[in-house]
C-alpha positions, 0 to 999 in steps of 0.5 A: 433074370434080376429084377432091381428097383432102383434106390430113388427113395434116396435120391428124391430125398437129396434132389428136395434137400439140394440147392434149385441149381444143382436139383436138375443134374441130380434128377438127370442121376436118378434117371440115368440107369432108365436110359434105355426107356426111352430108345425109341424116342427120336433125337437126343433124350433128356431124362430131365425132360422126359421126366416132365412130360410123365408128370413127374415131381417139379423141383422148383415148387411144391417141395415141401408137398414132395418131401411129406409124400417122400415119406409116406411112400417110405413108409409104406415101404414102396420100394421092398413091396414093389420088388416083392411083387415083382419077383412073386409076378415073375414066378407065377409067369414063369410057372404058366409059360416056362419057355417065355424070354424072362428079361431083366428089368429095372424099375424106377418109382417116383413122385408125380406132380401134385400140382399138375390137375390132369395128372392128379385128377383124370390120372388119379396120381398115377402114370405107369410106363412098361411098354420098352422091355427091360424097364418100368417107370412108375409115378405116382402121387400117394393118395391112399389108394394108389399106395394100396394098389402098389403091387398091382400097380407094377405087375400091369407094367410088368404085363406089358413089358413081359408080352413085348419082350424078345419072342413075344408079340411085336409091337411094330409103329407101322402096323400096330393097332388100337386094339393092340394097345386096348388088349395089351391094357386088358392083359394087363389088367387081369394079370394083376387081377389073378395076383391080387383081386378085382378091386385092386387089380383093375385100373383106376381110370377105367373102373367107371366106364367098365359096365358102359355099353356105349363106351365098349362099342365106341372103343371098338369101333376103333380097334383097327385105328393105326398111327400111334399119335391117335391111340391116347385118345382111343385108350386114355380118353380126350382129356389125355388126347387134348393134353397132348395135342391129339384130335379127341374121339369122344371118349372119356378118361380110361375108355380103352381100359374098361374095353381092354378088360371086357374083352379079355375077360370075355377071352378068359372065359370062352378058352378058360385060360388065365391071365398069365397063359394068355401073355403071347396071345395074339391080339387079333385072337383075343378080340374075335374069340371075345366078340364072337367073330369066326377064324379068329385065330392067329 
């Protein structure tokens, strides 16, 4: 397998320093090889669009906010990081699950839109998608912190893309669950965990919510939830679900993250298994053996 991580580093430079009217059709460019990200979304797809709806950088105000964030991530060498971390990932996988598909995947990292508060407030400037085997979108703003959790950052996208690769576990829209999408971010979570650390590998936003009883069993009160509409407010909290049009359940920013993490960490422990030999687990498996249910297997 070959992991590329694309040179967007460049092409961001060039779609700051172009004329407004040529910036849309040069971002279409970047995002052209990430295509395939968006194969399930209905209709024709433009990467333009898409682009904004994942918080990504504007390209008609805030350039020069952009073009001083370009450069701090290139100087932190975000993109040979990034790759490093990858390829490192794959190898302690492959080690733990030798027969697991290994796809090859292409990464996209851009900026995020520092004027856009839920992004840069409730999201804490970051917003990952690795959910369609074979690519990972990663946008962030580069607060100090996400700057130094990029590696942990792409190796939970990396989690995801590896657990729904072709022999994994099938992500199907219509039986899949909240608890599905809450173990999968658990997973995820304590794979960048065994990489790199409780205190980088943790998802930020669901960090303060982690030792909150309440939260824990609101989440999974709603584990067996269907429809996928419903499943941002469930994991991402009401301001997400409000931000995209979905009725909250009250619950705040990152809920199903710190859920995810307690119940794959209570699973971790009852079989003493780690992160990476748990990929193809079951979620339903997870979750009983975590809560202490009989028969929960698969």
């Amino acid at each position: 397998m070959t992991v590329t991580v694309l040179d967007s580093c460049s092409a961001m430079r060039d779609i700051l320093e172009a004329p407004v009217r040529r910036r849309l059709g040069l971002l279409r460019e970047m995002m052209a090889p990430v295509t395939g990200l968006y194969r399930y979304v209905p209709g024709e797809v433009d990467l333009a669009t898409m682009h904004r709806f994942a918080f990504g950088f504007p390209v008609d105000r805030a350039v020069d906010r952009c073009r001083e964030a370009l450069d701090v991530l290139r100087e932190a060498d975000a993109w040979t990081r990034i790759r490093r971390a990858l390829d490192d990932a794959v190898e302690v996988q492959r080690r733990a699950t030798p027969a697991a598909a290994i796809p090859d995947i292409t990464v996209v990292l851009v900026l995020g839109d520092p004027e856009d508060d839920h992004f840069t407030h409730e999201c804490l400037g970051v917003s990952g998608n690795g959910s369609v085997t074979g690519y990972i979108a990663l946008t962030l703003w580069p607060f100090p912190e996400n700057v130094e959790r990029l590696e942990a950052t792409a190796v939970h996208e990396l989690n995801h893309n590896l657990r729904y690769a072709p022999g994994g576990v099938v992500w199907d829209p219509r039986s899949v669950t909240v608890g599905e999408q809450v173990v999968s971010e658990g997973l995820a979570d304590a794979f960048a965990r065994q990489l790199y650390g409780d205190a980088l590998g943790r998802t930020r936003i669901g960090v303060p919510s982690l030792d909150d009883d309440a939260i824990f069993e609101k989440v999974v009160s709603g584990l067996e939830v269907t429809d996928m509409r419903n499943f941002t407010a469930w994991v991402h909290g009401d301001a997400s679900a409000r931000r995209f049009g979905v009725r909250p359940v009250g619950l705040p920013t990152g809920a199903g993250y710190a859920a995810g993490n307690r119940l794959v960490d209570a699973y971790l422990s009852a079989t003493g298994r780690t992160a990476a030999d748990a990929l193809h687990i079951p979620s339903r498996e997870i979750i009983d053996t975590a809560l202490g249910r009989a028969g929960g297997g698969s």
